[in-house]
C-alpha positions in Angstrom: -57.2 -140.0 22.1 -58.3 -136.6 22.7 -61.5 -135.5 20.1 -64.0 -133.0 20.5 -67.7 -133.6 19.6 -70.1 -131.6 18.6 -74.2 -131.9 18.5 -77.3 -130.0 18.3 -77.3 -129.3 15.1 -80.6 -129.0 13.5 -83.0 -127.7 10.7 -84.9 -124.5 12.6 -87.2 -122.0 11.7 -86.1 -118.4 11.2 -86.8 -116.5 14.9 -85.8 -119.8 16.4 -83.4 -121.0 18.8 -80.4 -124.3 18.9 -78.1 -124.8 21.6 -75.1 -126.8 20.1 -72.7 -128.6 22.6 -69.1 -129.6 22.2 -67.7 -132.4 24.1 -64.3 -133.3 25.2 -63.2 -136.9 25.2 -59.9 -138.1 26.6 -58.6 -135.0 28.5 -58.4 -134.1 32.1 -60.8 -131.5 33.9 -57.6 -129.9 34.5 -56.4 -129.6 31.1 -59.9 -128.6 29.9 -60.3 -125.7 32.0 -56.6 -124.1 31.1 -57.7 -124.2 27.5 -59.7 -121.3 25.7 -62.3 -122.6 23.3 -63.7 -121.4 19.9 -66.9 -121.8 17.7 -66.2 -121.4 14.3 -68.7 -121.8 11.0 -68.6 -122.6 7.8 -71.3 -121.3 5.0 -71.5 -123.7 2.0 -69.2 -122.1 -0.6 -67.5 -119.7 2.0 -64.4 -119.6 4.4 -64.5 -121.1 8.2 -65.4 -117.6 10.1 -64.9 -117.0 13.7 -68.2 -117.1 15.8 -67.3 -116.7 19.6 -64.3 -117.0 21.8 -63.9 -118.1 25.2 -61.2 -118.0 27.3 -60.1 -120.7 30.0 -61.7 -118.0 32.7 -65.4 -118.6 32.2 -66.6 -115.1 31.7 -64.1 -114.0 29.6 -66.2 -114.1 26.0 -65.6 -112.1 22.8 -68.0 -112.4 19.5 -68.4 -111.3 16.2 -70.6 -109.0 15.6 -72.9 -111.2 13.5 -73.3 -113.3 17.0 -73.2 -110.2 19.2 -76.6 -110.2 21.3 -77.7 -113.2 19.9 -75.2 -116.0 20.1 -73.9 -116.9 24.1 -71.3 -119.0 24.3 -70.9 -120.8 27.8 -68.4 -123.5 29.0 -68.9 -126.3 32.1 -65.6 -126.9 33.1 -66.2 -129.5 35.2 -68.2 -131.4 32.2 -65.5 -130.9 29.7 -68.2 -129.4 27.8 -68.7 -126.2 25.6 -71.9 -124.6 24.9 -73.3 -122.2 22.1 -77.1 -121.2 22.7 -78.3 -119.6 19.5 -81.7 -117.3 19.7 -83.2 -115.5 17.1 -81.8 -117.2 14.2 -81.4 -116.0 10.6 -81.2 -118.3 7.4 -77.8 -117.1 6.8 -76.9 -118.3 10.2 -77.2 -121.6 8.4 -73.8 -123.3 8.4 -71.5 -126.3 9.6 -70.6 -125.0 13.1 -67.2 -126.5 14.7 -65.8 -126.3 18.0 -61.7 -125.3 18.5 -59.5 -125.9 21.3 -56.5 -123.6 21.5 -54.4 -126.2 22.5 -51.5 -124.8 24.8 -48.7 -127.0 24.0 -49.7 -128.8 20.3 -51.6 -127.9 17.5 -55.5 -126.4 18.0 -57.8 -129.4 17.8 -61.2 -129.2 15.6 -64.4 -131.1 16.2 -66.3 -132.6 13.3 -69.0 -130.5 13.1 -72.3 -130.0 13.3 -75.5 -128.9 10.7 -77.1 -125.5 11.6 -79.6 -124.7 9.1 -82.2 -122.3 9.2 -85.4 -122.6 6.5 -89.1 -121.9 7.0 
């Protein structure tokens, strides 16, 4: 069964940094590395809101502008695994954060998410 997992979620201090990781179980390297990847988030009380895009080439990234400058978003092919390092955070970073594949032949897969929150 193919899942994605996220962690790294954490309570931080504003100024502070996270690195969250995103996991994919039960797919080939192969199938992996064709597939671009997303981090979304998800304020309480507010929509699911685009973070940072990757595509399947490694150095093909796009953000938000909320992200821009701060957030990278990284992949490892080879370890199945995506990456979002976050630096300077803000309280109203504070959200769930879920990774997205943008599955190429089925519907896009979610991750269960992970806590970000950001509190002195």
């Amino acid at each position: 069964q193919v899942q994605l997992v996220e962690s790294g979620g954490d309570l931080v201090q504003p100024g502070g940094s996270l690195r969250l990781s995103c996991a994919a179980q039960g797919v080939t390297v192969v199938s992996y590395a064709m597939t671009p990847m997303s981090w979304y988030r998800q304020a309480p009380g507010k929509e699911r809101v685009l973070v940072a895009h990757i595509g399947s080439a490694e150095d093909a990234t796009n953000y938000e502008a909320f992200a821009n400058g701060r957030f990278t978003i990284s992949r490892n092919n080879a370890e199945k695994t995506l990456y979002l390092q976050m630096n300077s955070l803000k309280p109203e970073d504070t959200a769930v954060y879920y990774c997205k594949a943008h599955v190429l032949s089925g519907p896009d897969l979610w991750g269960q998410g992970t806590q970000v929150t950001v509190s002195s």
